[in-house]
C-alpha positions in Angstrom: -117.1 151.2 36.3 -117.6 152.9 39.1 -121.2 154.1 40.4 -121.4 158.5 39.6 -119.0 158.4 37.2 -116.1 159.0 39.2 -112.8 157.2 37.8 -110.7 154.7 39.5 -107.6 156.5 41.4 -104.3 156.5 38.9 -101.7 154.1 40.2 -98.6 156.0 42.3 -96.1 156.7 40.0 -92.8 154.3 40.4 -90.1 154.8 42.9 -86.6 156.7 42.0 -83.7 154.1 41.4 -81.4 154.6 44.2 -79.0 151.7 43.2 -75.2 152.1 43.4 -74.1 154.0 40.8 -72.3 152.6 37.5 -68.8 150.9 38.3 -67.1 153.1 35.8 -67.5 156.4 37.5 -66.4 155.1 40.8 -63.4 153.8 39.6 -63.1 157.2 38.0 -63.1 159.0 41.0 -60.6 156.8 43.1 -58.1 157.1 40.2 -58.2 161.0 40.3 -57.8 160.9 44.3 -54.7 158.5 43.8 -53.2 160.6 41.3 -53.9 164.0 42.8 -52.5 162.6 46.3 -49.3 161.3 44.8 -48.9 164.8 42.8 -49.3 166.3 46.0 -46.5 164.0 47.9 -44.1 164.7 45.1 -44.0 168.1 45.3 -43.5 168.1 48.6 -40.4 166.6 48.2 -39.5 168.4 45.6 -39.8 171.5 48.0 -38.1 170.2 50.9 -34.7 168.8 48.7 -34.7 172.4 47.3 -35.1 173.6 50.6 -31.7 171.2 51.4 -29.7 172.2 48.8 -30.0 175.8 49.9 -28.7 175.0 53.2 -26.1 173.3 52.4 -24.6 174.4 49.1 -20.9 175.9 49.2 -21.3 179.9 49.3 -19.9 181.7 46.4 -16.0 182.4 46.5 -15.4 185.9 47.7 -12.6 187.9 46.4 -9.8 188.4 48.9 -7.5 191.3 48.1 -3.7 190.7 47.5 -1.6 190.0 50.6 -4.7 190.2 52.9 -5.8 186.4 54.9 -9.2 186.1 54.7 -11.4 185.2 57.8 -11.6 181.7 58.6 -14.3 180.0 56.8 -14.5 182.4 54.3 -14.2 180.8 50.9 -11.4 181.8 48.7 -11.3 182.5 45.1 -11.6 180.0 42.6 -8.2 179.1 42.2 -7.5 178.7 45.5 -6.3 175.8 46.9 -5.1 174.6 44.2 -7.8 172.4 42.2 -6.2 168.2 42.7 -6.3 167.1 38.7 -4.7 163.8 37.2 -1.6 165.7 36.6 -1.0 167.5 39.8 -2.2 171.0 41.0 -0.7 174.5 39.6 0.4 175.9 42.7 2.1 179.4 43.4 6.0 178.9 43.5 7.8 177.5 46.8 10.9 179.1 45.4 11.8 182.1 43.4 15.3 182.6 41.8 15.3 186.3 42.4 18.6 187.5 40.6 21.0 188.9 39.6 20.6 189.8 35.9 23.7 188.4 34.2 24.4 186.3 37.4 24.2 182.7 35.7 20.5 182.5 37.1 19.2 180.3 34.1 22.4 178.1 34.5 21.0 177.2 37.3 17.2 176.7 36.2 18.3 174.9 33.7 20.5 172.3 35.8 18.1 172.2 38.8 15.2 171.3 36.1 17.1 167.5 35.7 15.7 167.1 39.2 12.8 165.0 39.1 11.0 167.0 42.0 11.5 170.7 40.4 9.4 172.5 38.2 9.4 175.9 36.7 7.5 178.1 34.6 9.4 178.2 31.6 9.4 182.2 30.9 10.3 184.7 33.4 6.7 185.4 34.5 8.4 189.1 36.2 5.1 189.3 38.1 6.6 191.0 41.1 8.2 193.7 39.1 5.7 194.5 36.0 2.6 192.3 36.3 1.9 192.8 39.9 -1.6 194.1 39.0 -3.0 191.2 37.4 -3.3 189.1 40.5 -2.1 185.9 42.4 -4.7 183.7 40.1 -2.8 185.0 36.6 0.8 184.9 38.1 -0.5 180.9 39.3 -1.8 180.3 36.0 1.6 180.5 34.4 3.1 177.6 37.0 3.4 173.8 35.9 1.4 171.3 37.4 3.2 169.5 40.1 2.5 166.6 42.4 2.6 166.2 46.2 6.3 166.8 47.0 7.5 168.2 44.1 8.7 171.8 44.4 7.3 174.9 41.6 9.8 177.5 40.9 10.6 180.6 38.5 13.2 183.0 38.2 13.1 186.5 37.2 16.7 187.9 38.1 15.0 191.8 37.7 13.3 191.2 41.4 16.9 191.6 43.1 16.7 194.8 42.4 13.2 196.0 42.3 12.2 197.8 45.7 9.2 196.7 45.8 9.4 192.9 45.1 10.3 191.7 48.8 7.2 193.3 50.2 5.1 192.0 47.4 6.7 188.1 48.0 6.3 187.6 51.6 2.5 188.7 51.1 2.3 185.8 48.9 4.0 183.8 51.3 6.4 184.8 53.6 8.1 181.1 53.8 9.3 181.6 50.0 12.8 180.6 49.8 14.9 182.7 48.2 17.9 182.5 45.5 20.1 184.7 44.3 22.9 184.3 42.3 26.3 186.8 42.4 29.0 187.2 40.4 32.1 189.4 40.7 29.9 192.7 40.2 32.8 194.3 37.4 32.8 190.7 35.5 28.8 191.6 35.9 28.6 194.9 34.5 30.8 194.0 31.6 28.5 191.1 30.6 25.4 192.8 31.1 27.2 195.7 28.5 28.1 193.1 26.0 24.5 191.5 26.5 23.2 195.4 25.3 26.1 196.0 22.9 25.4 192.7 21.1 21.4 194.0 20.1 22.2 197.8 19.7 26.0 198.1 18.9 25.9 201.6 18.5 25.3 202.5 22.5 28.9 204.4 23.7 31.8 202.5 25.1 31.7 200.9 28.1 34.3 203.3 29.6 32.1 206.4 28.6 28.7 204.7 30.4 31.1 204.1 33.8 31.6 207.7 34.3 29.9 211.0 35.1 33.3 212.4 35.0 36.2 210.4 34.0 38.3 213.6 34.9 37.5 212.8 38.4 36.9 209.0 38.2 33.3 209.6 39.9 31.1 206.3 39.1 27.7 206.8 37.2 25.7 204.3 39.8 22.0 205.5 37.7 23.7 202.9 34.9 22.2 199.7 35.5 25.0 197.7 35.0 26.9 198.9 37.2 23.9 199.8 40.3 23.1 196.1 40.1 26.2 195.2 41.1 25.9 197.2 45.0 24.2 193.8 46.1 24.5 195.1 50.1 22.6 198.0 48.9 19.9 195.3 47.3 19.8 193.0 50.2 19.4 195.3 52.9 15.2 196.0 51.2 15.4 192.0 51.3 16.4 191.9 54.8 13.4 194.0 55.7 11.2 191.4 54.9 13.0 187.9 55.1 15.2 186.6 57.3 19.0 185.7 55.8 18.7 181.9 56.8 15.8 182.1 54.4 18.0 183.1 51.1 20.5 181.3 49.6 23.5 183.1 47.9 24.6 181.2 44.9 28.4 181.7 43.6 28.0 182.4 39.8 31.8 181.8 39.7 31.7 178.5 41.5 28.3 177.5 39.4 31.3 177.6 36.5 33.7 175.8 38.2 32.2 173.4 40.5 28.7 172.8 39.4 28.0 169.5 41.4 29.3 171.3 44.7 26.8 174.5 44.1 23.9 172.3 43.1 24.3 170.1 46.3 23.8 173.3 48.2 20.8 174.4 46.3 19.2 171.2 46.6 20.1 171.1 50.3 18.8 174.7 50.7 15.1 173.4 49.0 15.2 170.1 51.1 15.8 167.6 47.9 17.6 164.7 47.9 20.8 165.2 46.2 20.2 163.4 43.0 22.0 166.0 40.4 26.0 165.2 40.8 29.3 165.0 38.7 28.1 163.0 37.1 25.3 164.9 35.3 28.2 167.5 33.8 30.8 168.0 31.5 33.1 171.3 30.9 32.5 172.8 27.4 36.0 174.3 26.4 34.7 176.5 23.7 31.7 178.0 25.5 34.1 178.2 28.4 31.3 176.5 31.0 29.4 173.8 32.3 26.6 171.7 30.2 24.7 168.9 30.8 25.1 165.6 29.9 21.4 164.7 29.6 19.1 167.2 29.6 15.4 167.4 31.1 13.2 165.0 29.3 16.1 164.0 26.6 18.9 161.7 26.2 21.5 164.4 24.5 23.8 166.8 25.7 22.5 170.0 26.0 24.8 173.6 26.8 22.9 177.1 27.4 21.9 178.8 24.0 24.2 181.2 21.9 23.2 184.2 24.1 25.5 182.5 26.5 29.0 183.0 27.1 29.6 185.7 25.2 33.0 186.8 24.2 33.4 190.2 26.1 35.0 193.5 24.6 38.5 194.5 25.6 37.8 197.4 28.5 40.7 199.8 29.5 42.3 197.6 32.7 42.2 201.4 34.4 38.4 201.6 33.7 38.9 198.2 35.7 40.6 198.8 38.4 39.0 201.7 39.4 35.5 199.8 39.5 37.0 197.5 41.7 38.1 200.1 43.9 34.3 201.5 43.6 32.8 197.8 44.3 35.4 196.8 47.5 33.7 198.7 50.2 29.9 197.3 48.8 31.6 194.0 48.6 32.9 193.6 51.5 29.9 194.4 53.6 27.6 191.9 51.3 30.6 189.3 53.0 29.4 190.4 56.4 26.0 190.3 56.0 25.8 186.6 54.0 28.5 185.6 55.9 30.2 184.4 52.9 33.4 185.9 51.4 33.2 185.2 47.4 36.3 186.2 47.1 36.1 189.1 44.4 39.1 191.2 45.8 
């Protein structure tokens, strides 16, 4: 002990660790750096693909109002072009069979469908007369599905004589070719009577309808049969809008007669090989026309429905004549302007 009493000085107290720290919080650490680094990379990618698509996405369709172009680049709506599928593409008709009413218009559908590079809609679509305001996409919707080459087609024989269908056709496309079939307009106006007679047969006689004034033999052209019949009146709105070369005239007599010879012009008209001949006809004598030998898709014979080839009423022949008279001064200046005499007088 030390001398006085004093004590001996305490030790220093030990020194703090300062050692690396324990292996399992460093490991900790790096493992929340990797993580948080590779978050941080794959968002950025994330951002910068979005970034892409934005740039180069297609732009929505923008509507494009009937008969107008729209500016180049500008998309168009979504039927248009036509979407390619595995059965072809519905596509807005090439061709239009655009009268006349009682004409022998489905005749010829029905012979130009054996063609293997024609389609039609089946039903008379009448877009261009009464279902103009539901739009090119609609009136395309009710089109078959055709292939590269094949032609689409409809017929709605009403168009003839509606004045506003040529206008409302060549702003769908004014390189629509045109068909119309004619028929001796008083043989016409006496189907197109016995067509009406057959679902009301209580309308007046045909002789009545003809008249204003039988007293005075002046014609009543506001009757339909008989104002369908002025086709120079007709063509002359067509004209406006199309030139002749671009509309063929189809002889509903000669359709009858010689339905090889009038089908080798249509098909020549719509640039198709000329695969329906004689050989695709024969003459029904108790229908009193043309049928098919084979029809479209079938192995049998197939003629036009009962609604066809009517028997007509017996008219007065003076009620006849004096049509004819009425029709020779229209007839003869359709001649002139087809350039085709059919041969009616």
């Amino acid at each position: 002990m030390a001398r006085g009493g004093a004590s001996p000085e305490s030790p220093p107290p030990p020194p703090p660790l300062s050692g690396p720290e324990p292996l399992p919080r460093r490991a900790l650490r790096k493992l929340l750096l990797v993580l948080g680094s590779l978050l941080m990379s794959l968002y950025a990618s994330y951002c910068l693909a979005g970034a892409a698509h934005v740039l180069t996405r297609e732009p929505a369709p923008i509507p494009v109002a009937q008969g107008e172009e729209a500016a180049p680049g500008t998309p168009r709506d979504p039927f248009w072009p036509p979407q390619p599928g595995g059965e072809g593409s519905k596509r807005l008709p090439q061709a239009v069979i655009i009268g006349v009413k009682k004409g022998g218009t489905r005749a010829l559908l029905e012979f130009l469908r054996v063609h293997p590079d024609v389609l039609a809609a089946g039903a008379e679509p009448h877009f261009f007369d009464r279902n103009y305001g539901r739009g090119l996409a609609w009136y395309r919707e009710l089109m078959p599905r055709t292939l590269d080459g094949q032609i689409t087609m409809e017929k709605t024989p009403s168009y003839f004589v509606t004045k506003e269908a040529p206008a409302r056709i060549s702003a769908m496309s004014k390189d629509t070719k045109l068909i119309v079939v004619v028929r001796d307009p008083v043989t016409r106006a006496i189907s197109d009577y016995t067509q009406t007679l057959s679902k009301k047969p209580d309308i007046p006689t045909f002789e009545s309808l003809t008249f204003k004034n039988r007293t005075t033999g002046l014609i009543d052209t506001s009757w339909s049969a008989i104002q369908i019949g002025i086709y120079a009146k007709h063509l002359e709105n067509w004209l406006l809008y199309f030139p002749i070369g671009q509309i063929l005239f189809v002889s509903g007599e000669r359709l009858i007669s010689d339905p090889a010879g009038e089908l080798g012009r249509v098909q020549d008209f719509l640039g198709l090989k000329r695969i329906i001949t004689d050989k695709h006809f024969y003459f029904n004598k108790t229908k009193g026309f043309p049928c098919l030998k084979k029809a479209e898709g079938s192995s049998k014979p197939h003629c036009l429905g009962k609604t066809k080839g009517r028997t007509h009423p017996s008219i007065d022949q003076r009620v006849v004549q004096r049509l004819r008279e009425f029709y020779r001064p229209f007839n003869m200046k359709f001649y002139q302007m087809t350039g085709h005499d059919f041969g009616w007088d």
